[in-house]
N, C-alpha and C positions, 0 to 999 in steps of 0.2 A: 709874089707870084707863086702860086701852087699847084700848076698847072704840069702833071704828069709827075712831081717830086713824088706822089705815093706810091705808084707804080712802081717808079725807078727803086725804091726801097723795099719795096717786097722781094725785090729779085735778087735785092743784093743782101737780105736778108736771113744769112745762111748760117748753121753750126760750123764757129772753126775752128778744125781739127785738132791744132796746136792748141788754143786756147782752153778747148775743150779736158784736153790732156793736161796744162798747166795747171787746170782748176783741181785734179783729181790725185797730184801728186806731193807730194811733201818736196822741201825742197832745202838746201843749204848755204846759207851765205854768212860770209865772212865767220866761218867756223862756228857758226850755231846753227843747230836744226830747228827748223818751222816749220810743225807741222797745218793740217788747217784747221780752225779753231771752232773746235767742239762748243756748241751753243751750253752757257752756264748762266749761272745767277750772278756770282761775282766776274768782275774782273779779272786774268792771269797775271803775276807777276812778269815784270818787263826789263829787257835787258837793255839798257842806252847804247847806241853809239852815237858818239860824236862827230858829225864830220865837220864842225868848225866852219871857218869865212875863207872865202879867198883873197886872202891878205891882213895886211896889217891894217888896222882902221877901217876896215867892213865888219859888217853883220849880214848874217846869213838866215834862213829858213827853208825850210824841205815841204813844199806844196802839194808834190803828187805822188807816186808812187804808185806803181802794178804790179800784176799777178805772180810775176818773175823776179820783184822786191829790184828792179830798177827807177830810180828817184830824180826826180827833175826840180829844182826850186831857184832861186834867185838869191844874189847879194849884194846888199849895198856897199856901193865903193865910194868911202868917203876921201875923194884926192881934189876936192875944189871943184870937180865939175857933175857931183852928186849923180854917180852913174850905179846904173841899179842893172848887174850882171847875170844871162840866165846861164844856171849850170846843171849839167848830168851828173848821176855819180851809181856806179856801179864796185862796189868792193876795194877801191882805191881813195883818191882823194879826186875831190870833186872837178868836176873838166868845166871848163869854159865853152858854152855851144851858142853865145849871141854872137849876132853880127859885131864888130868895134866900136866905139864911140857911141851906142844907142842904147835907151835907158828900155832894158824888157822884161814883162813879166810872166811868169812863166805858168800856166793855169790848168795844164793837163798831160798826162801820159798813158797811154793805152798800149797793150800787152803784145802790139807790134814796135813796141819801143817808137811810135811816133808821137812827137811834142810838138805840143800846141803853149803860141804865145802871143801879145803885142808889144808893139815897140811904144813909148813914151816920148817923141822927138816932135814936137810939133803939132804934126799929124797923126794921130794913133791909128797904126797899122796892124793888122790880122797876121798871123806867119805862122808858117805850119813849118818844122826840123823833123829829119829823119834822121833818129841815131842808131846803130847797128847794134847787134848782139854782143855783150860785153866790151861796151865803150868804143869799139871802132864806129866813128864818128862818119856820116854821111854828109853831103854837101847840105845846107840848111834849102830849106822850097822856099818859094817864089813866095810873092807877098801875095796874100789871097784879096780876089776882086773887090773892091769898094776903096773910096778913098778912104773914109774916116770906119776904120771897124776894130775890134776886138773880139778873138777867142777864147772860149772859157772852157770847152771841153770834145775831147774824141772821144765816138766808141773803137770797138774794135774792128770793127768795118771799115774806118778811117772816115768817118759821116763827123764832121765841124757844127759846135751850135757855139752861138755869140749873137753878138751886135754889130750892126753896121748901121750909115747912112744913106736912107734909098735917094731918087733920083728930085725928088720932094723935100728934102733934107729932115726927113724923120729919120729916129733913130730905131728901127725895129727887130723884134728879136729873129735871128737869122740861121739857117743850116745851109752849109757849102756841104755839097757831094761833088767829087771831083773838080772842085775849084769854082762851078758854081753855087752862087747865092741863091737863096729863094726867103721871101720873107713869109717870115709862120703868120703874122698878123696884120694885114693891110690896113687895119684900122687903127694902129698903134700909132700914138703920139712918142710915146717912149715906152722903150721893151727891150727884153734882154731874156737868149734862153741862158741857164748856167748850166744845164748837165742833160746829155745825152747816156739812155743806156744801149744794149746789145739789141733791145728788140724795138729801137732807134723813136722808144717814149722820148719825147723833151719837155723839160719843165723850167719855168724862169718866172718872170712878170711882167707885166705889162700895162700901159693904162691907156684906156681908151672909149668911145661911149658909154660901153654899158657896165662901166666901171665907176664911172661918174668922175672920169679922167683922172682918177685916185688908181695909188701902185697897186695891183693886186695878181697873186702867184695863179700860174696856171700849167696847165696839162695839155700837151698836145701831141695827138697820135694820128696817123691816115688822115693828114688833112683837116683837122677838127680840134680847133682849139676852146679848150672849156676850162672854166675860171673855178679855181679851187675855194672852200668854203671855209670863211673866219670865224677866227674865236669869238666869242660874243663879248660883243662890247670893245671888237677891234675895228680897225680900219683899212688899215694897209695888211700889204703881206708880200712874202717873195718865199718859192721854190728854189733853192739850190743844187739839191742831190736827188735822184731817183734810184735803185736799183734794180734790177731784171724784173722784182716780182711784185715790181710798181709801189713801193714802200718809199714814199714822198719825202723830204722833210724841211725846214727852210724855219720862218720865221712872222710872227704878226705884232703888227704894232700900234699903239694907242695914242696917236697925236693929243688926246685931252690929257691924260694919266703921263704921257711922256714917257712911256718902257715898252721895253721890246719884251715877247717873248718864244722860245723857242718852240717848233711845233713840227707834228707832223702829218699826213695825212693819207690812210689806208681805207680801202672799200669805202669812198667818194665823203670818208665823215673824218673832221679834223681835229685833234687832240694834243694838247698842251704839254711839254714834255717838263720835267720834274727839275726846277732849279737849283742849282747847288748854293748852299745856304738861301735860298730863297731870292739869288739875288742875279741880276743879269747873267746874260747871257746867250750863246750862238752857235746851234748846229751845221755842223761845216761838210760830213760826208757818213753816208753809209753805206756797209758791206752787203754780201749778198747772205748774211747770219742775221741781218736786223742791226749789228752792232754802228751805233751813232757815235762819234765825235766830234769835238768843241770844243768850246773854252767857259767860263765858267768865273764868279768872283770869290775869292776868299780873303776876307776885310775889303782892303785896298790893293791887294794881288791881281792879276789877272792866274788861271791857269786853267792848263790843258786839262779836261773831263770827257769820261765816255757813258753812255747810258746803256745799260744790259737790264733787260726785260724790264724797261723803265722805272727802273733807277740807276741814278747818278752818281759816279766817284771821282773823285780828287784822281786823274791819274798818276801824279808826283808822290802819292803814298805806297804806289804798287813797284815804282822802279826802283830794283837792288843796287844798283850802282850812281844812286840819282841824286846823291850828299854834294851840295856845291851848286848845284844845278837848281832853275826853278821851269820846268817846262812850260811855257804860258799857254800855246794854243796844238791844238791837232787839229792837222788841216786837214786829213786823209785818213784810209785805213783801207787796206787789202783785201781780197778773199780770205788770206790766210795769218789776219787778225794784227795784220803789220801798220804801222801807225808813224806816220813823218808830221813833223811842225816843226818848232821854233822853242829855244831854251836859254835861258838867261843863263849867265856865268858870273856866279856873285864873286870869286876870287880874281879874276879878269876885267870883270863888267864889260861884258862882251855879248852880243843878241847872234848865238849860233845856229847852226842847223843840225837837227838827231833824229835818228830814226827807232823806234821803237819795236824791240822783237816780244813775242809772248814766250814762256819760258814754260 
């Protein structure tokens, strides 16, 4: 249903003031300065923190992270009933913000410190948390409409894009503005948007007629969803990340050759992003610098890589404090060059959560 959602988006479509200010300022956490990150060739040297699992026998990862360098990600709790916990973390040790007993993941946080996630119990449920400025914790929100749905991303407007099942039991890609749903694509058999930006672009996949019911990534703005253009000699594909200044990027893939590759897509033409050793791999988020993160193969490794002015680095080579550790994926990255994922603990063997400062 798209019926008046463009509208309602124009209006709500405003500079905000705070945000606007958070982008323009340097800022300090946990006794390092960050400033914002001067567009370069290489890479900057990266300081770890480690924020570890909550408890003994989890593993943890850091999924999202904003402009204010507050971090939302998830951990699995291995205690017999395989519960997968979402948690905050601002400067301390990480907080617990799921409901109890429900397995959630945790998929976005926007610079109103509002989190978006779905629960894993059954029925996959949508749910939008509000945590307050430096860890004081707000009541978690209501389950967003639809029986069967999942969130994947806020902007800062508080505009929701995911998936849900419409009243036909399709699965299509979906934006809640104030807790209503509206489906981006009526004609989706299956669809999913994954990122919403400020000037409330969304971009996912979806398959449907004129796609020849194969996945394939798109773009949708004011109402008007249009299918982004593959690599040659691909078939599928999916949009994951957009930022402000419409810098696409996601993924295409070749069901006959059987590989994925990572890509992106600017001024409506799509280009092939530069593999680390030549070999798999998946762009996960971009800044509003252009700078991409992912992960990457080196031999039989997985690990975290970022791409500046397309090309590709091992990020595990640039962290000073990063002996012990093998960072395998970065799921995010800031305006101000801040970088959260997941990191192996080879003296422990433990799958933690870290956050990456540029130095």
């Amino acid at each position: 249903m798209l019926i008046d959602i463009t509208n309602v988006l124009r209006h709500i479509m405003r500079p905000c003031d705070k945000c606007k200010c958070a982008l323009r300022l340097s800022y300090v956490v946990v006794g390092i300065l960050v400033s914002s990150t001067a567009l370069a060739t290489t890479p900057p040297d990266y300081y770890m923190r480690v924020l570890g699992t909550m408890g003994e026998g989890s593993s943890a990862c850091a999924t999202a992270i904003n402009d204010r360098g507050h971090v939302a990600g998830a951990s699995y709790i291995d205690d017999g009933n395989s519960i997968l916990r979402a948690f905050y973390w601002y400067g301390g040790a990480p907080i617990d913000i799921g409901p109890v007993n429900l397995r959630i993941d945790v998929t976005g946080i926007n610079n109103r410190c509002e989190v978006v996630s779905f629960t894993r119990s059954g029925t996959d449920r949508a749910r939008l948390s509000s945590v307050g400025t430096y860890g004081m914790l707000q009541p978690l929100g209501a389950w967003l409409p639809r029986m069967e749905a999942r969130a994947y991303d806020i902007n800062d407007h508080g505009i929701i894009v995911g998936e849900s099942d419409d009243e036909e039991y399709r699965t299509c890609p979906t934006l809640w503005w104030r807790s209503v749903p509206y489906n981006l694509d009526d004609t989706s058999s299956y669809g999913t948007a994954f990122a919403i930006n400020n000037k409330s672009e969304v971009v996912g996949d979806t398959r449907n007629r004129d796609t020849g019911w194969e996945e394939r990534a798109f773009h949708w703005s004011d109402g008007v969803l249009n299918l982004l253009p593959l690599l040659p000699a691909y078939s599928t594909s999916s949009a994951v990340d957009i930022n402000d200044a419409g810098l696409t990027i996601g993924w295409c893939w070749n069901g006959v050759l059987g590989n994925t590759r990572p890509c992106y897509w600017a001024n409506g033409q799509v280009f092939e992003l530069i593999r680390y050793n030549g070999n798999e791999g998946r762009a996960n988020a971009v800044n509003e610098d252009g700078l991409i993160v992912g992960y990457g193969m080196d031999g039989d490794y997985q690990i975290a890589v970022i791409w500046v002015d397309d090309v590709v680095y091992n990020m595990n080579k640039y962290i000073v404090n990063g002996a012990g550790y093998r960072v395998y994926s970065a799921y995010d990255i800031n305006n101000h060059g801040v970088v959260v994922g997941g990191a192996y603990n080879e003296a422990q063997e433990t799958w933690e959560a870290v956050v990456l400062y540029p130095m």
